[in-house]
C-alpha positions as CSV (number, residue, x, y, z in Angstrom):
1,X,-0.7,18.9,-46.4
2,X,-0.3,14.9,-47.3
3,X,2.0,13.7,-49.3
4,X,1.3,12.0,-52.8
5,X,4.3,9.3,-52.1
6,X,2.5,6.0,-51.1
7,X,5.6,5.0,-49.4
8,X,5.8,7.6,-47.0
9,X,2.0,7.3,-46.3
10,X,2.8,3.3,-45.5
11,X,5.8,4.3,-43.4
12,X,3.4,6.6,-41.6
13,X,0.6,4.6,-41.2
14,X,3.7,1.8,-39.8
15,X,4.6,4.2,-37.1
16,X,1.0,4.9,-36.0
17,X,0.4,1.5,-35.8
18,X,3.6,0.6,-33.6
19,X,3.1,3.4,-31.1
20,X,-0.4,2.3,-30.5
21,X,0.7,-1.4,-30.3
22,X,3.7,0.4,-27.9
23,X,1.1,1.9,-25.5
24,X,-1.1,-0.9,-25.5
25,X,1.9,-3.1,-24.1
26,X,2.8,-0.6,-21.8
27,X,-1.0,-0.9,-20.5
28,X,-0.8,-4.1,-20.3
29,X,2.8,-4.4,-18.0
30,X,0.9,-2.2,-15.8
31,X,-2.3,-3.8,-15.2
32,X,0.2,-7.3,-15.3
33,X,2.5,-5.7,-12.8
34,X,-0.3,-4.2,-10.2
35,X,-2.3,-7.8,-10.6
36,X,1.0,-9.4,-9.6
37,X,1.8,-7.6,-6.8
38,X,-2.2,-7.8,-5.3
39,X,-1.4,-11.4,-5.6
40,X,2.0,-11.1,-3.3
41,X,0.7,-8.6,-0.8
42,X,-2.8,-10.0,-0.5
43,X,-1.5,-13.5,1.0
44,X,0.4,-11.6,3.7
45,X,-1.1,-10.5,7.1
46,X,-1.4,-6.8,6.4
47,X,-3.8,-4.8,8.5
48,X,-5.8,-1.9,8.1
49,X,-4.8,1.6,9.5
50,X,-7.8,1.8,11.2
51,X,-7.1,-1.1,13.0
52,X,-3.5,-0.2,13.7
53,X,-4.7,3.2,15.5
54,X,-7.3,1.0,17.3
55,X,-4.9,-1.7,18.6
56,X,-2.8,1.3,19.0
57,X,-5.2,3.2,21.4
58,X,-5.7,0.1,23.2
59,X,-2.4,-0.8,24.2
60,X,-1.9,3.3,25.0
61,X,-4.9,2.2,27.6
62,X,-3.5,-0.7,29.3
63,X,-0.2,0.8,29.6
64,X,-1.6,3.6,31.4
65,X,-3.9,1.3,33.8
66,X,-0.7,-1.1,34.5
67,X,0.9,2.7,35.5
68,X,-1.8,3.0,37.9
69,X,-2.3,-0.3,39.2
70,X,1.5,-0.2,39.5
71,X,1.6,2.8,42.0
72,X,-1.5,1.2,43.8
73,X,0.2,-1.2,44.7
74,X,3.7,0.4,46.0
75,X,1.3,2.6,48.3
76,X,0.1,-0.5,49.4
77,X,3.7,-2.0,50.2
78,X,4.8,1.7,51.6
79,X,1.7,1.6,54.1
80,X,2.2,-2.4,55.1
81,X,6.0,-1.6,55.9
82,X,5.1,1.4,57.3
């Protein structure tokens, strides 16, 4: 049912127009906001998780080969004192 009274059909019109000019602002925050902070965290030295896990799993390796080497070398000692 619309209404015959042309200033209700302006005041209506008024509101569609602001809530679409609303969400295109909020849009446009967003897609302002995420391009901002690509800018701030893009300059900094982040690495990838892949890499993480595989720097990771490397240093898990030569820890455990230092472990060994390690007790190589106190049998060593043990059978030069001994």
């Amino acid at each position: 049912m619309q209404s015959q009274n042309p200033l209700i059909a302006d005041f209506v019109k008024l509101a569609n127009s602001a809530a679409g000019t609303l969400a295109g602002m909020g849009r446009e925050a967003r897609e302002t906001a995420r391009e901002r902070a690509k800018e701030t965290f893009g300059g900094m030295d982040f690495v990838s998780r892949e890499e993480f896990d595989a720097v990771k799993m490397m240093a898990g390796k030569a820890r455990e080969e230092t472990e060994d080497l390690k007790a190589r070398v106190e049998a060593l000692e043990a059978r030069l004192e001994g």
